[in-house]
C-alpha positions as a Markdown table, in Angstrom:
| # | Residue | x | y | z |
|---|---|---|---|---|
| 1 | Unk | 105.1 | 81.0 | 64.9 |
| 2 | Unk | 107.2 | 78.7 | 63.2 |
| 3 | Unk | 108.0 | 81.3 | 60.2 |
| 4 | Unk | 111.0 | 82.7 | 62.8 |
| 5 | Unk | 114.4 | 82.0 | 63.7 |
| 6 | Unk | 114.2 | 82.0 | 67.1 |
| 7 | Unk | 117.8 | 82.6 | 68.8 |
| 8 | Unk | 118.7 | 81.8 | 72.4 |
| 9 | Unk | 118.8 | 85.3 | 74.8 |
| 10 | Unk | 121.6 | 85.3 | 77.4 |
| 11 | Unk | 122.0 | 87.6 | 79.8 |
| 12 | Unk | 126.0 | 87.1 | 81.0 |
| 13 | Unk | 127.1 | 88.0 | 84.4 |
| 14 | Unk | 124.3 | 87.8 | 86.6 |
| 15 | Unk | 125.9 | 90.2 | 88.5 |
| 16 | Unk | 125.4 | 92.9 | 86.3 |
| 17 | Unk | 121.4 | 92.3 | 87.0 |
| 18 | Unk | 119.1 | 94.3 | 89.7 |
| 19 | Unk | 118.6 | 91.3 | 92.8 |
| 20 | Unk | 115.0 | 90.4 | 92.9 |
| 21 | Unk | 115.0 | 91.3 | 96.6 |
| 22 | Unk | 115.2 | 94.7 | 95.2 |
| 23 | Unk | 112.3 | 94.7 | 92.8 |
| 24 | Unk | 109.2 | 96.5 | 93.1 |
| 25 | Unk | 106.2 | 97.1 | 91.1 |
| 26 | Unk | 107.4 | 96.3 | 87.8 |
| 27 | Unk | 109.3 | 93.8 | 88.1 |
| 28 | Unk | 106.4 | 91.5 | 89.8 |
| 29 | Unk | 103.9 | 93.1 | 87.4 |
| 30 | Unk | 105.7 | 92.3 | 84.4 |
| 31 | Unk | 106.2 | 88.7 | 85.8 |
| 32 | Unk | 102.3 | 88.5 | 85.6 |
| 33 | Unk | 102.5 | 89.8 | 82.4 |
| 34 | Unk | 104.9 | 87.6 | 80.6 |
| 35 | Unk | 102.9 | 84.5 | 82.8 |
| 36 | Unk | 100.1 | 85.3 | 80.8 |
| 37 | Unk | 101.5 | 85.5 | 77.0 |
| 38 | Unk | 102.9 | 82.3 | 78.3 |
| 39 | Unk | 99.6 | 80.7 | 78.9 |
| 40 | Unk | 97.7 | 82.5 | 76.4 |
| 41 | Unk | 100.3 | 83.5 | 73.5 |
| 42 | Unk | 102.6 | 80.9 | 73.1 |
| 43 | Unk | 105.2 | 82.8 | 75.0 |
| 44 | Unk | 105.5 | 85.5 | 72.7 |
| 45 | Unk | 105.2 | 89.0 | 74.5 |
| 46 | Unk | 103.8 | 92.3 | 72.5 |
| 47 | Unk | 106.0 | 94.7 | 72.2 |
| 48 | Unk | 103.3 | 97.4 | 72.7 |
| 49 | Unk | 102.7 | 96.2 | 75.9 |
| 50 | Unk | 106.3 | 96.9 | 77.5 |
| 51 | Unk | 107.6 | 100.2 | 78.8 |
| 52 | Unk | 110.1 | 100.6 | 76.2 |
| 53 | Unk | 113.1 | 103.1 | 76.1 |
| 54 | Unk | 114.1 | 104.0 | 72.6 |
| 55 | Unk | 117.6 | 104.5 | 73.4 |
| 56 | Unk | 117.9 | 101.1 | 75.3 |
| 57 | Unk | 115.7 | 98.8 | 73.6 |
| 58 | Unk | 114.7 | 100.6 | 70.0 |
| 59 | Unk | 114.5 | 97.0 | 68.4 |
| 60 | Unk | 112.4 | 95.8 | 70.7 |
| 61 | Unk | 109.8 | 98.6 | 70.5 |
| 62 | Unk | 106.2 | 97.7 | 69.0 |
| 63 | Unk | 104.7 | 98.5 | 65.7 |
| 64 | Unk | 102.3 | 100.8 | 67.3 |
| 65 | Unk | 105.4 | 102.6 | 68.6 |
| 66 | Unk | 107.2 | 102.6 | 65.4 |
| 67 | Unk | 104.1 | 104.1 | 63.0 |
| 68 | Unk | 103.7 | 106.7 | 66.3 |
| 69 | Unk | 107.2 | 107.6 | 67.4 |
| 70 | Unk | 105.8 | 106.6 | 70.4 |
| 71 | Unk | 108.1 | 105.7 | 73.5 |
| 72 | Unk | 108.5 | 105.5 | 77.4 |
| 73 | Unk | 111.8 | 107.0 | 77.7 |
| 74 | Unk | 111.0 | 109.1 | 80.4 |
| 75 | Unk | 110.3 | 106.2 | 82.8 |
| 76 | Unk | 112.0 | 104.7 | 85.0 |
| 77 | Unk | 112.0 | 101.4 | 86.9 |
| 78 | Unk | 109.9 | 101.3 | 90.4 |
| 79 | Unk | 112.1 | 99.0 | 92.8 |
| 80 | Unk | 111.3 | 98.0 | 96.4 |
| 81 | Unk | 112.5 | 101.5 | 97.6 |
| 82 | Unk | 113.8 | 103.8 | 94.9 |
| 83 | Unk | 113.9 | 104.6 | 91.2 |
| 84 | Unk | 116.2 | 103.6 | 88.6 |
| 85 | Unk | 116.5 | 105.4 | 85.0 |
| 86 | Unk | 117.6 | 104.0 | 82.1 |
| 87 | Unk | 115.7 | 100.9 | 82.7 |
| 88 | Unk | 112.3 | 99.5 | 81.3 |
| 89 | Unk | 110.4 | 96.6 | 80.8 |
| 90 | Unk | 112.9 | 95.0 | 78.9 |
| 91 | Unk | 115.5 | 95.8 | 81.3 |
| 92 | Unk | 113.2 | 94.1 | 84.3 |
| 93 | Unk | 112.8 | 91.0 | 81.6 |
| 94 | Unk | 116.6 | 90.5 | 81.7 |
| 95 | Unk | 116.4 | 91.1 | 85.3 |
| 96 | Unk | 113.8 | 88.0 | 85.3 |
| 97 | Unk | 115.8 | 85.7 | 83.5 |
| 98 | Unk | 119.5 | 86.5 | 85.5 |
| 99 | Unk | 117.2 | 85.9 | 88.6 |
| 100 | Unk | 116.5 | 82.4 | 86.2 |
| 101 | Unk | 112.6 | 82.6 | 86.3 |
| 102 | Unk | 112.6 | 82.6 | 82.9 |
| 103 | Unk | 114.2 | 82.1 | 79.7 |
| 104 | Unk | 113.6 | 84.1 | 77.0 |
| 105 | Unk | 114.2 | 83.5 | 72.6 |
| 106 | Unk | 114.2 | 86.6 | 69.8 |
| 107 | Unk | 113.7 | 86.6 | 66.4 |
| 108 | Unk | 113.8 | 88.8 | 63.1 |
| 109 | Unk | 110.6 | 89.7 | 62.2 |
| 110 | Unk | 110.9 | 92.0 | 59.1 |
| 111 | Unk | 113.8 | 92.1 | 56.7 |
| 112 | Unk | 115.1 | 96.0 | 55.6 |
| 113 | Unk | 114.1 | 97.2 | 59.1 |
| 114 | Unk | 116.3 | 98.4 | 61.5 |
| 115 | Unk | 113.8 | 99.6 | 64.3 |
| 116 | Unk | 110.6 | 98.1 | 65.5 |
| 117 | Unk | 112.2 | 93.9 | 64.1 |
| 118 | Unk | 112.3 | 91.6 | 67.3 |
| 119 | Unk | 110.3 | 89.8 | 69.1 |
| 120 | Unk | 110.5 | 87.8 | 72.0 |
| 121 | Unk | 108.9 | 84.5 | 73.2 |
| 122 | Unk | 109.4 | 84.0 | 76.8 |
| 123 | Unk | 109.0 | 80.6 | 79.1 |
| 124 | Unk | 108.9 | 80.3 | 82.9 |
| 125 | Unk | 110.8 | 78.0 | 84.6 |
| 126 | Unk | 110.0 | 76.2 | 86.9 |
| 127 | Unk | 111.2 | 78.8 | 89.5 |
| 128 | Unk | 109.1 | 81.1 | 87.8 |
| 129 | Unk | 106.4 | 79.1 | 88.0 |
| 130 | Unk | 106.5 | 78.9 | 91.8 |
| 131 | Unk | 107.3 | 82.4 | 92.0 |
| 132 | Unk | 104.2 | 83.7 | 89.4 |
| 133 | Unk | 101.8 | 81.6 | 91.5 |
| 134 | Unk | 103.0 | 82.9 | 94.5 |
| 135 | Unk | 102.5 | 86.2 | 93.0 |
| 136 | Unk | 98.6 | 85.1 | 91.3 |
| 137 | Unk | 98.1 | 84.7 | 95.3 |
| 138 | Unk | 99.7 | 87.8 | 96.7 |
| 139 | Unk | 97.1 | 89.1 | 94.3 |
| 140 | Unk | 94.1 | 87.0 | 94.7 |
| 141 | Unk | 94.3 | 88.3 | 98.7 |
| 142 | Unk | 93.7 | 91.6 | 97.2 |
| 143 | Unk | 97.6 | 93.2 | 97.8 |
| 144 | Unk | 99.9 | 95.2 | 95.2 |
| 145 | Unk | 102.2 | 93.8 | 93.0 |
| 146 | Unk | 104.3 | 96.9 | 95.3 |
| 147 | Unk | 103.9 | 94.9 | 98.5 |
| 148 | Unk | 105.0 | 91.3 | 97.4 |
| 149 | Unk | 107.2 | 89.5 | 99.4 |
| 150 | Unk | 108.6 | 86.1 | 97.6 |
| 151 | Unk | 107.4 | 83.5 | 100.4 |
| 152 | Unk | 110.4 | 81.1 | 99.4 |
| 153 | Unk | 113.2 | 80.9 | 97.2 |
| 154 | Unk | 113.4 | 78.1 | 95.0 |
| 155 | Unk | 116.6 | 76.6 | 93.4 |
């Protein structure tokens, strides 16, 4: 994966992020997620694997999604207790790295494309760590990624 520019992905005022003691379902399933391209797939996450909205996230959509005008647009973030629109997987992602579990990189992936070009290569820190193996045995014990309760918070 060394072909790419990778470029540092900031998120600004944390502020402007959804607090993890709000997150439900896809938040703590897409942490499991991302753990796993970061163990397996040098960090880099598929883009046919996220819940993408085309009107938030268009460059971040798959190739799968570009050939098939595929899309998730029509779903909506599970949190602890309610819905949000106009929020996917790549909106929970940006959620995770305000919340500092991880950090995340992007790069160009085809020139003369406007759609369906980034990528993103994701690493937990060492919050995240704690957190995704807190998670791995929230799991293990045979409970929902809707149920899980962070045990601690780590600085």
């Amino acid at each position: 994966m060394n072909k790419y520019i990778w470029n540092p992905y900031e998120v600004g005022d944390t502020e402007a992020y959804i607090a993890m003691e709000r997150w439900g379902k896809d938040h703590w399933s897409l942490l499991a997620y991302v753990e796993t391209r970061a163990v397996d797939h040098q960090g880099i996450l598929n883009g046919d694997h996220m819940r993408t909205n085309l009107r938030l996230h268009r460059e971040m959509q798959g190739d799968v999604q570009y050939r098939r005008g595929m899309g998730s647009s029509e779903h909506s973030t599970r949190l602890k207790s309610e819905y949000i629109d106009n929020h996917d997987d790549w909106s929970c992602l940006e959620d995770l790295i305000a919340a500092g579990l991880i950090t995340a990189e992007t790069a160009q992936i085809y020139f003369n494309r406007m759609f369906a070009n980034t990528i993103a290569r994701i690493k937990l820190t060492e919050k995240g760590q704690v957190m995704a193996e807190q998670l791995r045995r929230h799991k293990t014990n045979g409970d929902n990624f809707s149920n899980f309760e962070p045990q601690q918070e780590v600085a």
